[in-house]
N, C-alpha and C positions, 0 to 999 in steps of 0.2 A: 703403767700405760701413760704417756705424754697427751697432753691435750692442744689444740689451737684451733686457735676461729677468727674467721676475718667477715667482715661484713661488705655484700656486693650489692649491688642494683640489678633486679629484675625489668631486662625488656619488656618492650609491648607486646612482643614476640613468646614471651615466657623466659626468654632466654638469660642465663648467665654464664661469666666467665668464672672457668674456675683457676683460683687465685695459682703463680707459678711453682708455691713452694709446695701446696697439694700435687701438682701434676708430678711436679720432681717424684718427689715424696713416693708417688704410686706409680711412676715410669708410666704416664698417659701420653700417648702418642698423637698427631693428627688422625684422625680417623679410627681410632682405640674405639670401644664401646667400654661406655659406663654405665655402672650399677647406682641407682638412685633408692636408698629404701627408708622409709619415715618408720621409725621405731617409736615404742614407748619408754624414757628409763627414766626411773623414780618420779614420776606424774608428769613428765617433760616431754614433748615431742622432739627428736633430733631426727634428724634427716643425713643419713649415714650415707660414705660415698664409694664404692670401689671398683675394680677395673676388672673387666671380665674379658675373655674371651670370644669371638663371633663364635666358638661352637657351644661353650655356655650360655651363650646368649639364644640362641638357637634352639638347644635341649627345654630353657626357661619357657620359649612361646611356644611349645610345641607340646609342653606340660599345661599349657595353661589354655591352650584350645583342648585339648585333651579334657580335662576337667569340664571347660565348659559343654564339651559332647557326653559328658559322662562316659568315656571311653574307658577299657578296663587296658591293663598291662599288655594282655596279650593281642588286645584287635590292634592299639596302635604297634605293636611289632610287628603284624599283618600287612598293617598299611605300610608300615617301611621298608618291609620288603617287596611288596607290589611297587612301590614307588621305584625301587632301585633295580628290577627286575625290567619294568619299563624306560629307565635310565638307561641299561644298557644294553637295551634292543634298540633305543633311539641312535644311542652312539655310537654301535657296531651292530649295522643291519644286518651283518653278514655273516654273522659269529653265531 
């Protein structure tokens, strides 16, 4: 496994750029969604970076409202399909 690091300045904003050879590196697009995860390895905190998906990204905060409702496996498949069942009575009133 190759390692690199570059060091950046954090805006006022929170915000930093991520350096070009990372973007290459992971094919980050304008508007890509990145994965941000602070790990622990050997007493170190690093801050791991990778490129996810909008439907990974999706499935992530819909796990993670889930959890905080204590929701079990099967009511959130309930809710997704009430969801999608109202979906597409909106979209084809006529169907």
């Amino acid at each position: 496994m190759s390692s690199a690091a570059e060091t950046r300045s954090v805006t006022s904003k929170g915000q930093v750029t991520i350096p070009k050879k990372f973007r290459r590196r992971l094919n980050i697009k304008p508007s890509d969604k990145v994965k941000f995860e602070l790990k622990e390895i050997k007493g170190e905190l690093c801050l791991t970076l990778s490129k996810t998906s909008a439907f990974s990204y999706l499935l992530e905060e819909l796990q993670e409202e889930a959890e905080k409702k204590d929701l079990s496996k099967e009511e959130v498949e309930q809710l997704i399909e009430e969801a999608r069942e109202k979906l597409v009575k909106d979209l084809y009133p006529d169907v």
